[in-house]
C-alpha positions in Angstrom: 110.8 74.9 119.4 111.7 77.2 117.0 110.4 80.6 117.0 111.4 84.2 116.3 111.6 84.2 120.2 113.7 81.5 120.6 117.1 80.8 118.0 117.5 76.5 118.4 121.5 77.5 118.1 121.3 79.7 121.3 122.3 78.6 124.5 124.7 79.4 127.5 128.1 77.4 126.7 128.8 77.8 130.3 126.0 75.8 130.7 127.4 72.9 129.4 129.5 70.3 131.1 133.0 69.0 129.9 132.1 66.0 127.6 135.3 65.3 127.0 134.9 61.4 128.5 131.8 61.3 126.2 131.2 58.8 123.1 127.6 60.0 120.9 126.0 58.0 118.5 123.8 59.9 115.9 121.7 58.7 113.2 120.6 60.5 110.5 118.0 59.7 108.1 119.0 60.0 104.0 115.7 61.5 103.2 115.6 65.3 102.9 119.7 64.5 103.2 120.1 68.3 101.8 118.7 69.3 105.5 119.7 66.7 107.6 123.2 67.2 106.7 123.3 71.0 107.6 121.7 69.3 111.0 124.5 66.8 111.6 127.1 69.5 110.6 125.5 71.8 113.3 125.8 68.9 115.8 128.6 67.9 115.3 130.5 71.0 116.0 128.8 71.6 118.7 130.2 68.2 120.3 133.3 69.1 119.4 133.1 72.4 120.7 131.9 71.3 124.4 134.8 68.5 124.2 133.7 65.3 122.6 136.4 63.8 120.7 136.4 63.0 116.8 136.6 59.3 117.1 133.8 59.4 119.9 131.0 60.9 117.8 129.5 57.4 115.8 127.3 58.4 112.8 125.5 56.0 111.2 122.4 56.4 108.6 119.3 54.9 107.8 116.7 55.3 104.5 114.5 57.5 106.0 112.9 58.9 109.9 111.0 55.9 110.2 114.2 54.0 110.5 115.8 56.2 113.2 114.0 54.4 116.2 115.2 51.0 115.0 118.5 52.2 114.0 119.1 54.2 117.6 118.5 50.8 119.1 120.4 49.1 117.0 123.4 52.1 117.4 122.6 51.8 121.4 123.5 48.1 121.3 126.7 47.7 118.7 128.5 50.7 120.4 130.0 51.7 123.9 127.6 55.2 123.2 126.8 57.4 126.3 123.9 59.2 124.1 121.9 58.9 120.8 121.2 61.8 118.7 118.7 61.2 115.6 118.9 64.0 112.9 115.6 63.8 110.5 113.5 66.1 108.8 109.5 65.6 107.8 108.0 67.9 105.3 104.1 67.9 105.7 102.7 66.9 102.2 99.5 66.2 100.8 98.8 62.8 102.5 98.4 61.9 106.1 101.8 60.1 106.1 103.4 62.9 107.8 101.4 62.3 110.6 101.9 58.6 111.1 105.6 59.6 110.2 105.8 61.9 113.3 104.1 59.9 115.5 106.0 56.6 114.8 109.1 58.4 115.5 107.6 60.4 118.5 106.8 57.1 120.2 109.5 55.0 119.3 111.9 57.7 120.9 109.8 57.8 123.9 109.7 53.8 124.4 113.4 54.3 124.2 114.2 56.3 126.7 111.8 54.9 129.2 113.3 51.1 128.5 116.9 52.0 127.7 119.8 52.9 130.5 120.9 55.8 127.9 119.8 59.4 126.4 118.0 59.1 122.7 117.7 62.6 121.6 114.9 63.9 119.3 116.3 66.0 116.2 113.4 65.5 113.7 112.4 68.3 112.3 108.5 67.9 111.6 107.8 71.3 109.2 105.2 72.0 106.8 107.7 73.5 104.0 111.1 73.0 103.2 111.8 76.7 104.1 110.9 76.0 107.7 113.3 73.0 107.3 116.1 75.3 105.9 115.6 78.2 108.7 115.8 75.3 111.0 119.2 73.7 110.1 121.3 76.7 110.3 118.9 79.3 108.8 117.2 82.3 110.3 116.0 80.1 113.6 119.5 78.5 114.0 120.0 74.4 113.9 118.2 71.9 115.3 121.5 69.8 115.3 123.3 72.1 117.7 120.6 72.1 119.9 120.3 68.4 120.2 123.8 68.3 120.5 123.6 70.2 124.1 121.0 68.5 124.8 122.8 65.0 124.1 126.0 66.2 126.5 123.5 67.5 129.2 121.1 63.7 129.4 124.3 61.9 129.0 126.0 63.6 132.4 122.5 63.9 133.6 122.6 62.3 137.6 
């Protein structure tokens, strides 16, 4: 979690193993594709800084964060991936969709990882304003995407 204590791009890159030998799926959600792009960028780099080769980092995209559970499965099973990274963002709004939104997503990553023999990582960002989003995905609270990143290389070499 993001908090003036705690910068989401901050971490020790000695830290970090060699994921040279890695291959990383990521999905990314089109909705709020302003954000989630900044959070891919974010993630990206930081794969490629830690070692994971171009042609190793898989993204693929889906309508909206709803879809990223179904499309991390479906990224799981059509590629040789040693991790998944989804990259979403959910901006509270008037209705209770956000909740079922966060939720849905919440457990369908969990149910994942407990029936899966690989790493799904959660980069939704659940905010209640589009600031938040933006000092999230690169902004004053650094990005989300780099932080899932790290944590996709750390579960993937995880024994």
């Amino acid at each position: 979690m993001a908090t003036s204590l705690k910068n989401l791009s901050d971490y020790d890159p000695q830290s970090v193993p060699n994921a040279s030998e890695l291959s990383i799926g990521i999905v990314v959600a089109e909705w709020n594709m302003d954000v989630n792009t900044l959070l891919l960028q974010g993630a990206i780099e930081a794969l490629k800084k830690h070692g994971v080769k171009d042609n190793n980092i898989i993204v693929n995209y889906v309508p909206g964060s709803f879809e990223l559970t179904y499309g991390a499965r479906v990224m799981s099973e059509n590629y040789d991936v040693d991790a998944v990274i989804v990259i979403g963002t959910v901006i509270q709004g008037e209705t209770p969709h956000f909740t079922y939104i966060c939720q849905s997503v919440s457990y369908g990553m969990t149910e994942l990882n407990l029936s899966c023999d690989i790493p799904f990582i959660f980069g939704l960002l659940t905010v209640n304003t589009k600031e938040q989003a933006m000092d999230r995905a690169g902004g004053k609270y650094g990005n989300k995407g780099v932080e899932a990143a790290i944590t996709a290389i750390k579960m993937a070499l995880y024994n």
